[in-house]
N, C-alpha and C positions, 0 to 999 in steps of 0.2 A: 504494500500500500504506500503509495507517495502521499505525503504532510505537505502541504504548504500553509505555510505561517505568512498572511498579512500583514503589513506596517501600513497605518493610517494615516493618509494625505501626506507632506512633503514638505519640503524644506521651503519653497516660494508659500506655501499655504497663509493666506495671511489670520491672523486673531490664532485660535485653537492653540491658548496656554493660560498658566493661570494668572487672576491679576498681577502677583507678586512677580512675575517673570520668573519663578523657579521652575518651572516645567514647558518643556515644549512639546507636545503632545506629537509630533512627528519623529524628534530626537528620543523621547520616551519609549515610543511604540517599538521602536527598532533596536534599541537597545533587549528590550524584553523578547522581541522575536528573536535577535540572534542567540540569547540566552537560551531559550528555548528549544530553539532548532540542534544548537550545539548536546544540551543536555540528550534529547531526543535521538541523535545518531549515535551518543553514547552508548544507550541503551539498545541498539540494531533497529531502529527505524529507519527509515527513505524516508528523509525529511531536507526541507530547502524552501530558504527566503521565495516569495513571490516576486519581493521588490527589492531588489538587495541597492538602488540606487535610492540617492537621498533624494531625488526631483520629486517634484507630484507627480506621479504617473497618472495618465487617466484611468480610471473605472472601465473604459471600454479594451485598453491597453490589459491590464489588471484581468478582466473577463477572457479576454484571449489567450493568456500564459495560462489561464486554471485549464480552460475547455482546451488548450491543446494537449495537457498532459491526460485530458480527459479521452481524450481523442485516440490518445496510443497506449493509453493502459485499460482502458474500461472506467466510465464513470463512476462506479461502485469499488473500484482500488484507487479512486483519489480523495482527500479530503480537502476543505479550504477553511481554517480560522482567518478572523479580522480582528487584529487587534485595535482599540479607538479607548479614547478619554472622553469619559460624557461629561457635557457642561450643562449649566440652567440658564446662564447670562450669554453675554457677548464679549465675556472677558474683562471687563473693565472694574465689574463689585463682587465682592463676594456672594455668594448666596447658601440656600440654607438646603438644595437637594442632594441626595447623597444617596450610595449604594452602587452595589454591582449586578450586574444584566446580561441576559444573553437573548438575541434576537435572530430569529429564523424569517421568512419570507411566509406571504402565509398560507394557510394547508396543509397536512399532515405529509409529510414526508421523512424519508432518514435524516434530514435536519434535525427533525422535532428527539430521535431520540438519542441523536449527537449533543444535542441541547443540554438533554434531560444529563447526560451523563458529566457536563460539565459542569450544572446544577450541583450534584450531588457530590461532585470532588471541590465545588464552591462552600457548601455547607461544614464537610467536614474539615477545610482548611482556615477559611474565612473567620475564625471564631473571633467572637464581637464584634461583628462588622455588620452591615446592613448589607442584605441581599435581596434583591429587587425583583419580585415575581409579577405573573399574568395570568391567576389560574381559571379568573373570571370567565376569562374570553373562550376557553378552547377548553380550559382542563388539565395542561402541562407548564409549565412554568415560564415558559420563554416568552418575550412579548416581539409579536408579529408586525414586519413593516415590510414593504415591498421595495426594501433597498436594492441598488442595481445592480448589485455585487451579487446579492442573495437571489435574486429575482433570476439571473443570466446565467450563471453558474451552472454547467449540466451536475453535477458534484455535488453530496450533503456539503452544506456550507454556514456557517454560523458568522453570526457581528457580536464581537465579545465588547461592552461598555465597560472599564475598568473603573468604576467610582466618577468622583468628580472633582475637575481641576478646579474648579471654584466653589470648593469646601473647605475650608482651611481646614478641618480633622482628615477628610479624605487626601488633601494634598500632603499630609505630614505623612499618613499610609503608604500613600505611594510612591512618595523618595525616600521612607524608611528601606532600608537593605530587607527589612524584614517582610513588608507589602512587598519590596519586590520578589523577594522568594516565595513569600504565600503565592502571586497571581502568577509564578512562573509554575511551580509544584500546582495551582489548579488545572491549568491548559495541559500539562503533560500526565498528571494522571485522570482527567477526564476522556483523553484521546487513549490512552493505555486501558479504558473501563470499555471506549466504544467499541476497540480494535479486541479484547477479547470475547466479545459479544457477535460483533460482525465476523470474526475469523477465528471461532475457538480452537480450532485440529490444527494451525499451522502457524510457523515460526512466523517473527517478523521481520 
């Protein structure tokens, strides 16, 4: 199974950081995806950056590297995480929403129980933290948008909101070494819950 690990919007990306200017939600994302990906080959996955350049790549750019690896392995041996910082404001005040998310495209698909399983390695690592559910709408946790990443992707594909950069609690979490190691340890063992679920008789 080939991983691709998302890094959200780019270096020209204008706003997406926190008021304070300690985070830059492009420089963030990619930090934690190469983290990620590095752990992840570790452990004998086929794992690799989507974006390994700092630009903003397009979303349409972004949808064609997924669907081609889609294309020569089988869409059911590839996955797509998006890493992103969710904000409330426009960057400029602080605000008071807060928590971490996982967003599928909507309708029941192997997204939903990619979701589910990063939910669940979210709860057990996340402790004390707010974790953001949708169980109203569908019944499973994830909350549904018809993002274009998630929407075009032949591929289970999730958009993971990592807290929020305009939280001053959430901000401190997520330059602590320690939030970064909880939201690195949730993406690789919720992908380690789905891969033994989706592939239980064979190595990785």
């Amino acid at each position: 199974m080939k991983i691709l690990i998302d890094n959200g919007h780019g270096i020209q990306t204008k706003g997406k950081r926190s008021p304070d200017g300690k985070l830059l939600e492009y420089a963030y994302t990619r930090e934690l995806a190469r983290r990620i990906v590095t752990t992840l080959k570790a452990r004998g996955y086929d794992s690799e950056l989507l974006v390994p350049e700092d630009d903003d790549i397009p979303l349409s750019e972004r949808v064609r590297r997924t669907n081609a690896h889609c294309q020569a392995l089988g869409k059911s041996n590839v996955i797509l995480i998006s890493l992103h910082i969710n904000a409330a404001g426009d960057g400029t005040k602080w605000m008071n929403a807060t928590g971490w998310s996982c967003y599928t495209c909507k309708g029941q698909t192997e997204s939903d129980r990619l979701a589910d399983c990063l939910y669940k390695a979210a709860e057990q690592i996340l402790k004390n933290q707010v974790i953001r559910t949708d169980y109203a709408r569908d019944g499973d946790p994830d909350w549904e948008e018809n993002f274009y990443i998630l929407r075009h992707s032949l591929c289970p594909a999730v958009l993971v909101e990592q807290f929020f950069m305009d939280n001053k609690k959430d901000l401190a979490y997520l330059i602590s070494d320690e939030g970064k190691r909880n939201l690195i340890d949730v993406i690789v063992g919720g992908l380690e819950s789905f891969y033994s679920l989706s592939f239980p008789f064979h190595e990785h």
